[in-house]
C-alpha positions as semicolon CSV with decimal commas, in nm:
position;residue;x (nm);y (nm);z (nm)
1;X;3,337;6,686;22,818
2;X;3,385;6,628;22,472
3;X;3,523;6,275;22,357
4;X;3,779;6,397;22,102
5;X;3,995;6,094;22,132
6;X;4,193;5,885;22,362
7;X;4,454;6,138;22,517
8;X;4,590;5,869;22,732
9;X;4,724;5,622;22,394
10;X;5,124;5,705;22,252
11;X;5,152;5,950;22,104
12;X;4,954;6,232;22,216
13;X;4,890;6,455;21,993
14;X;4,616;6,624;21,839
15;X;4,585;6,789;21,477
16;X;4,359;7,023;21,401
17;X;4,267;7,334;21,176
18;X;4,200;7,668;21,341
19;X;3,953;7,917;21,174
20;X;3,987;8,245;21,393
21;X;3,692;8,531;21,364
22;X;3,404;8,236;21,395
23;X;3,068;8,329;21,484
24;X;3,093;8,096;21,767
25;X;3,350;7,873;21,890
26;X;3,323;7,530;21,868
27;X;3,501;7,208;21,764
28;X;3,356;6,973;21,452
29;X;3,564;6,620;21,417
30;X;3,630;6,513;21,046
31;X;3,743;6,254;20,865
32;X;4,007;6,304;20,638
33;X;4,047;6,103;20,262
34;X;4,313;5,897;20,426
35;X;4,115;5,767;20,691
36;X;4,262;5,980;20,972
37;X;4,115;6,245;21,201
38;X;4,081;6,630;21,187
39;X;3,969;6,866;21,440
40;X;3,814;7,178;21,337
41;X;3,876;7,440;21,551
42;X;3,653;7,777;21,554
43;X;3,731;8,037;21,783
44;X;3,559;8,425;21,773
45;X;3,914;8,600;21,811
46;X;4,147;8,789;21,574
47;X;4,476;8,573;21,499
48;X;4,687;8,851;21,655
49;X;4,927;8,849;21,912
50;X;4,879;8,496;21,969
51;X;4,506;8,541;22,072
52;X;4,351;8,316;21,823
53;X;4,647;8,048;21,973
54;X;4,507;8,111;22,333
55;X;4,166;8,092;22,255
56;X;4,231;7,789;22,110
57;X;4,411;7,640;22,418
58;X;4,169;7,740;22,603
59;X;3,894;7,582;22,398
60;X;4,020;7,232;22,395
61;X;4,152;7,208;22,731
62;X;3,778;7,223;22,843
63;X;3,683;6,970;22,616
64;X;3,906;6,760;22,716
65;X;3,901;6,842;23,038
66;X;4,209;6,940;23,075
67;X;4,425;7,172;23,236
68;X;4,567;7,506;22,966
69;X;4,893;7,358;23,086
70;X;4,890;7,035;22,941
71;X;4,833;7,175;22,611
72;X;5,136;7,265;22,403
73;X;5,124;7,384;22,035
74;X;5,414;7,212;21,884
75;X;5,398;7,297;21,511
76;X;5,160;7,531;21,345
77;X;5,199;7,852;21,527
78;X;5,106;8,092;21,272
79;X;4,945;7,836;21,058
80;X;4,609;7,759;21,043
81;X;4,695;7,364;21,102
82;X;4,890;7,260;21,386
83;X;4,961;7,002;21,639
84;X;4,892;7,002;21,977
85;X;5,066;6,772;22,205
86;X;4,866;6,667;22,560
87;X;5,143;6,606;22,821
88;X;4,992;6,387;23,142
């Protein structure tokens, strides 16, 4: 299980940048200019039909070890950076 952050502190929400047609999917943390976090998100779909979206989804809820169901794209959903909310 990956350790992207603590989930469980107000709010919870997660930003990260998608890149869809990866060689391999994976997840790289950054540090942004301002101090703050970034999440790097590769997945090996097409950003079609809400695939790249799912794989996504799909991709952080076993890092985090999470259900898919928790996991809720709140803004971003045909841009490359969005926010993910974790409900408990």
């Amino acid at each position: 299980m990956l350790d992207l952050f603590d989930y469980k502190a107000s709010p919870s929400r997660l930003h990260v940048r998608v890149t869809p047609k990866a060689k391999s999917a994976r997840i790289k943390k950054e540090i942004t200019e301002g101090g703050g976090t970034l999440y790097k998100v590769y997945v090996t779909v097409v950003p079609e039909d809400g695939k790249a979206n799912k794989a996504v989804i799909a991709l952080l809820s076993k890092a985090l070890g999470v259900p898919k169901s928790a996991l809720t794209i709140t803004h971003g959903l045909t841009s490359r950076d969005k926010i993910i909310e974790i409900s408990r």
